[in-house]
Each structure stands twice: as C-alpha cells, then as structure tokens.
C-alpha positions as CSV (number, residue, x, y, z in Angstrom):
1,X,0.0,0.0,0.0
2,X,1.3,3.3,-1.1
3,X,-1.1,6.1,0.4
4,X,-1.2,9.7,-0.1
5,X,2.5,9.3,-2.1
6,X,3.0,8.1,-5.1
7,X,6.7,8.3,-5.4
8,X,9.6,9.6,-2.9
9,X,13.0,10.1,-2.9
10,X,16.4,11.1,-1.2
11,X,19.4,12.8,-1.2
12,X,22.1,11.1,-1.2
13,X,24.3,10.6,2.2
14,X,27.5,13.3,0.8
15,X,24.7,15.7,0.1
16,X,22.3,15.2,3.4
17,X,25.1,17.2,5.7
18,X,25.2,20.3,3.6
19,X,21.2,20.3,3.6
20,X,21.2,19.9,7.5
21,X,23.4,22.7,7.6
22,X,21.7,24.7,5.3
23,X,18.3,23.9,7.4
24,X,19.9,24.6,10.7
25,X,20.1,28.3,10.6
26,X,16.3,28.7,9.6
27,X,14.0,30.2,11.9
28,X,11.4,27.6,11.0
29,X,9.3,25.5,13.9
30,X,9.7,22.2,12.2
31,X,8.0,20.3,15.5
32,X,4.9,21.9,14.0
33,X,3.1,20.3,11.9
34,X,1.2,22.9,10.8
35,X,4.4,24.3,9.5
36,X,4.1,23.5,5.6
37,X,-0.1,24.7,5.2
38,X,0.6,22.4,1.9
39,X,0.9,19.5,3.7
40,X,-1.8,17.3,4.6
41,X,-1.9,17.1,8.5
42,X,-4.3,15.3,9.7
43,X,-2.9,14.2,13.4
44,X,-2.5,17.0,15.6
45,X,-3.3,15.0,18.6
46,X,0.2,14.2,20.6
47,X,-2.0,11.8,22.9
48,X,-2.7,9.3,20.6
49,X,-1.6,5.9,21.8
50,X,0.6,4.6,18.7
51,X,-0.2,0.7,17.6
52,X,3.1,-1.5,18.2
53,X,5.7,-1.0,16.1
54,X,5.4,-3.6,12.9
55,X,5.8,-2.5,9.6
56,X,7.2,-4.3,6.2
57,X,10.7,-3.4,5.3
58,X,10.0,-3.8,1.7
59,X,7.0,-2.5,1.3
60,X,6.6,-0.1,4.1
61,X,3.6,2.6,5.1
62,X,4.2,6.1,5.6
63,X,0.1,7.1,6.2
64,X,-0.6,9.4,9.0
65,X,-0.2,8.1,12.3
66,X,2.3,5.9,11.1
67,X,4.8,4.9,14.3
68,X,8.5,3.9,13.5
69,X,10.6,2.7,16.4
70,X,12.6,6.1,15.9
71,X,13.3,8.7,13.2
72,X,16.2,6.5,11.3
73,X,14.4,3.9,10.3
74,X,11.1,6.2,9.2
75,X,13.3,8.2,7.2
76,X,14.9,4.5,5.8
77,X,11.0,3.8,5.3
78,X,10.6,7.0,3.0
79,X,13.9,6.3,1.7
80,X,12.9,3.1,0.3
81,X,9.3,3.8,-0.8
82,X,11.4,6.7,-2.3
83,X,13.4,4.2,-4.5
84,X,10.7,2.0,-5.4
85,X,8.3,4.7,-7.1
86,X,10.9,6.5,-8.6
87,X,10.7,10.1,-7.1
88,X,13.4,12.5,-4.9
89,X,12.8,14.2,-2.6
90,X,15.2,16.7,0.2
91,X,15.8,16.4,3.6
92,X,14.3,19.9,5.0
93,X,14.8,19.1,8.7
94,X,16.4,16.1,10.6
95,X,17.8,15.5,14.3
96,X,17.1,12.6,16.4
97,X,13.6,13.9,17.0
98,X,12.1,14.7,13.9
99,X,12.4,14.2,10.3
100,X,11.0,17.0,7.3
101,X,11.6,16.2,3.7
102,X,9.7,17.9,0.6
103,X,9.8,16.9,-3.0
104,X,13.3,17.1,-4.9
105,X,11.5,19.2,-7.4
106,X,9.3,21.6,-5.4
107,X,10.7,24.7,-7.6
108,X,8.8,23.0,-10.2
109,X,5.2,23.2,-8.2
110,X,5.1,19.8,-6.9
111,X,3.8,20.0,-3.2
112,X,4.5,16.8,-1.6
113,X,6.1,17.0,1.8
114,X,7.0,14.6,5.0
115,X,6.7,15.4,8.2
116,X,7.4,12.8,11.7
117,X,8.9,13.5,14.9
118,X,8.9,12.4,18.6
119,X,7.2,13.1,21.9
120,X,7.9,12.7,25.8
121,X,4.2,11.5,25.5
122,X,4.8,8.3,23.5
123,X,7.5,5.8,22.5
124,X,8.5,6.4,18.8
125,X,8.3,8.8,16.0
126,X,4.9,9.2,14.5
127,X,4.1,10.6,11.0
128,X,2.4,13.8,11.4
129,X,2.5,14.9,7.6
130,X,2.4,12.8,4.3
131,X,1.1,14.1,1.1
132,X,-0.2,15.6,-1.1
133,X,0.6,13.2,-4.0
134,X,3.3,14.1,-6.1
135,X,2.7,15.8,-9.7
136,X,6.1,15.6,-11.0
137,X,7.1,13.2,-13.4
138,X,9.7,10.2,-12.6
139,X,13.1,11.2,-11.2
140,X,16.1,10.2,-13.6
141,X,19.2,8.5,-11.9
142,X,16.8,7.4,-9.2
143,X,19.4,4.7,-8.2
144,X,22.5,6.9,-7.8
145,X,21.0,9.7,-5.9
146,X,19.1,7.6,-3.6
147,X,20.4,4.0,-2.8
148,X,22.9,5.0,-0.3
149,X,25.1,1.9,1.2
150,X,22.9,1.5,4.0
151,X,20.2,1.0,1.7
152,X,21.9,-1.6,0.2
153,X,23.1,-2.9,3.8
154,X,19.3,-3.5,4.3
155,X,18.0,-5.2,0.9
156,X,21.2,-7.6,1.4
157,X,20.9,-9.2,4.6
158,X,18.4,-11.7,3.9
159,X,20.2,-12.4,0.1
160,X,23.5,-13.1,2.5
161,X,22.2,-15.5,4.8
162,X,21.0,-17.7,2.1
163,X,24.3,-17.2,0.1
164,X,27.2,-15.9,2.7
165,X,29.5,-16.5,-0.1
166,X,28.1,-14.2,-2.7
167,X,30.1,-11.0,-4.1
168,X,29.5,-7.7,-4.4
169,X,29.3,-8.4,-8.6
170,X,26.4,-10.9,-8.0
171,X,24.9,-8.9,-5.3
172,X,25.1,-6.3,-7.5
173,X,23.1,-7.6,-10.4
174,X,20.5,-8.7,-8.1
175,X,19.9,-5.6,-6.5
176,X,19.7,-4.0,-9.9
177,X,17.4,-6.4,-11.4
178,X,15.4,-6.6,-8.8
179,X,14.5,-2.8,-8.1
180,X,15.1,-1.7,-11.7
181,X,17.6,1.1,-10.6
182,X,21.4,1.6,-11.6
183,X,23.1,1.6,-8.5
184,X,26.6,2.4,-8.2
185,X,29.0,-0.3,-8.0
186,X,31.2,1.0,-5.3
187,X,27.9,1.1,-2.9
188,X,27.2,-2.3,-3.4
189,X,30.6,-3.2,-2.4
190,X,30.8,-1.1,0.7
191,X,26.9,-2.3,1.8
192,X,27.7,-5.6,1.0
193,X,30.1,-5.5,4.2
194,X,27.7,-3.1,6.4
195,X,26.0,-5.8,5.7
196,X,28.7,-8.4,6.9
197,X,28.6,-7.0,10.3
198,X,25.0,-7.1,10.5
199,X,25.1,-10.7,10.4
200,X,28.4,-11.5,12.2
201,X,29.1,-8.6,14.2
202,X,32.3,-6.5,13.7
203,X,36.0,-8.0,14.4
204,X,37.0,-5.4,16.8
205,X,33.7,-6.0,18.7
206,X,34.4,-9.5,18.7
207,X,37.9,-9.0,20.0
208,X,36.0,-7.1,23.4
209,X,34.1,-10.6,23.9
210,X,37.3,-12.4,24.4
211,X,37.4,-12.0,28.0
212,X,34.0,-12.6,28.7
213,X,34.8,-16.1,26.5
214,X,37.6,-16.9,28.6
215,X,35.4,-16.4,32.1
216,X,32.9,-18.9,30.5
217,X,35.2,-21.7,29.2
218,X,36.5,-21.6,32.7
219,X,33.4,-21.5,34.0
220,X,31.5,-24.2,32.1
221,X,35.3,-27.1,31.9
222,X,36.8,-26.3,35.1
223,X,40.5,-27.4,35.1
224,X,41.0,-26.2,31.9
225,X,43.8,-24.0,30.9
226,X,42.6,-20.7,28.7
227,X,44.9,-17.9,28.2
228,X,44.4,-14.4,26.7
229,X,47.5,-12.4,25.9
230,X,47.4,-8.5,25.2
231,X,49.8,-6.5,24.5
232,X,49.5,-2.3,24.0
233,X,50.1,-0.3,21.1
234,X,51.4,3.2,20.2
235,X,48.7,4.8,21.9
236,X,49.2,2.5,25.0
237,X,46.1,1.4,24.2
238,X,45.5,-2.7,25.1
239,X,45.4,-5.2,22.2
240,X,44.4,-8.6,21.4
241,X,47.9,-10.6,21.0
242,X,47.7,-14.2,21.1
243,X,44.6,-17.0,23.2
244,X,45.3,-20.5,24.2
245,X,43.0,-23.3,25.6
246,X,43.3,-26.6,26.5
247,X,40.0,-28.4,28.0
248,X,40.9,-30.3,30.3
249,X,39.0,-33.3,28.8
250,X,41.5,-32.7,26.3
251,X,44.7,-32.5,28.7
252,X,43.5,-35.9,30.7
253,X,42.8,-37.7,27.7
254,X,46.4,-37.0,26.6
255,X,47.9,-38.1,29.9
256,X,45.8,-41.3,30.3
257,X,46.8,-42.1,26.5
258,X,50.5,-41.5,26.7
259,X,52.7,-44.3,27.9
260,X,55.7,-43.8,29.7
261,X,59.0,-44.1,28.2
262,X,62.8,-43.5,28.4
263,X,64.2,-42.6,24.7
264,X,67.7,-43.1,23.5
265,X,69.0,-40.8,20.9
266,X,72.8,-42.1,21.1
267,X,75.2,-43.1,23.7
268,X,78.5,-45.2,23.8
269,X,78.1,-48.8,24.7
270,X,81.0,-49.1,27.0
C-alpha cells in the first residue's frame, strides 16, 4: 500500500550534511506540523496511543499516524518507498527527534512533503504529515541519488544468509534487477560489508568478547587452561595478542593415552 504518495526520494548521504546545515540556521518551527499549510496534516493529537511497532521493510507505510521505532528507520522507510516509485525528494529538517523532507522538485510546483517526529508523550516517531501526491514526473538517476550503502546494507541481509558466499558483482546484479535502478558499484561493495557486520558482528567488537569467553570456558570445563594475551600499542592502548586453551578433557585424555618411556638418541656402549 502506497497512500497519499505516489513516489519519494532522497538525497544522497554526501549531500544530506550540507542540507542539515543549510536547514539549521532557519527560523522555522519544524515540531509543528502545521508548519508546511501544503501538507496534509491530519494528526495533531500528541495523545494518541501509537499501535506497536510492525511495519514491512519492503514495502513499508508512511500514512498518518504511522509509528517507527525512531526517526532512522522512518526516514529509511521513505527512503525506500522513495526508490521504489521513482521520485526524490530533500531532507528539510532532521535530528534525532524529527524528520521534514519535501519533494526534490518543489521549484517545479510539486507539493509533496513529509513530516514525523517524537514526543515525551509516546515511544516512537509518528508521521504527522504525508502528502499531497506528487505531480512531477519520474526522477532520472533514481538509483544513484538515492540508494545510499545503507540502503543496500538492508535489501542484502536476507540475500547473505541464504548465500554468505556471494560477491559484491552478484549482489550487484541482483539488486539492480530486482529494483530496476542503476546503483553504483562502489555502494554495493561497501553495503555488502555493512551488511557483513550485520550478520556476524564487527571483528573489533568481537575481539571485546574475548574476556567474557575466557570467564565462561573456565566456568562451564573447570580445570581447563585458557589464556588471553594483550599487549599495547602506540597509543598505550590494550590489544588482542595471542589465546590458548586446553580443555581439560582434552589435557586428561592425553595423559591417560600417553605411555611412559625412556628414549635413547645415542650413547656409547662401553
């Protein structure tokens, strides 16, 4: 379901921070609905108990009174709707509270804007603003001005834990056919490994769980010998170096299997 929008669209991430800044110094109210009288508001009631938050990834709803869990993943949500319907659109407004965006080609009379933010009076950020529905044509380059690596990051997940071994060429091609946009090559590749980490978390994150591993082996095969080595850098700064263990169901079974011996290498028979 695609209410009240027919298309969206985004900048893309190099161009967001200059917008932000741009937007910062304007006297505008952006927690105000009422700010853009084009938009169509029709939730000015901050008492409104939101439904839980649920909502398809793919295919996601941006109606009025809409909750996301925060304002990253509704502006991910408009993002992607964005992509799919083939429009732009600029970021006006965004903090970690609310989130304004109008149409990428509002100098041309198209009056679609967005408009969600949060409140101390209910968990998440709720959609205050959404429409009218675009009147300008399809956006050209949809794919390079909007699908961002975190984008990517998103649609791969799922493709990567069917196939952990695919590359960024295949993932590529599927991403392309499957959304009918020309994305850039170099985002796949870098979203391919936001997506990575995703999955299996990030090395130097893993490296922190080390101790808490070695507390646990000990824990769970007492007797057993487990050592973690650090050593620090340049900055005096702690890092991994080198981790031993030996179970100890491991050490007895080697001492019950060994027989003892005495060895002769050489000596003189005399």
């Amino acid at each position: 379901m695609y209410s009240d929008t027919d298309s969206l669209v985004t900048q893309s991430d190099s161009s967001y921070d200059s917008d932000l800044a741009a937007s910062s110094d304007s006297n505008d109210d952006c927690s105000d609905p009422e700010f853009d009288p084009n938009g169509e508001v029709v939730d000015n009631d901050d008492e409104y108990d939101p439904p839980p938050f649920s909502y398809d990834v793919d295919d996601p709803i941006i109606d009025v009174n809409v909750v996301f869990p925060d304002v990253d993943q509704c502006k991910s949500a408009v993002t992607h709707l964005t992509i799919l319907h083939d429009h732009a659109f600029e970021i006006v407004k965004k903090d970690k509270s609310r989130f304004r965006a109008k149409c990428k080609r509002a100098d041309q009379g198209c009056k679609w804007t967005f408009f969600a933010s949060t409140s101390p009076k209910y968990i998440g950020c709720k959609v205050k603003t959404s429409g009218p529905k675009h009147t300008c044509g399809s956006f050209n380059n949809c794919g390079e001005t909007m699908a961002s690596n975190k984008w990517v990051a998103k649609r791969a997940v799922d493709l990567l834990r069917d196939d952990p071994e695919m590359g960024p060429k295949d993932l590529h091609s599927m991403l392309q056919k499957k959304y009918s946009i020309d994305i850039p090559y170099y985002r796949v590749y870098r979203g391919k490994y936001k997506a990575m980490d995703t999955i299996y978390g990030k090395w130097d994150d893993n490296y922190d769980l080390l101790p808490t591993y070695q507390a646990e082996l000990l824990r769970v095969v007492s007797g057993s010998i487990v050592e973690l080595d650090t050593e620090k850098d340049d900055n005096d700064d702690l890092c991994f170096s080198r981790f031993f263990v030996a179970l100890k169901p491991c050490i007895d079974g080697f001492l019950q299997g060994c027989r003892p011996y005495i060895a002769m290498d050489a000596t003189h028979l005399t």
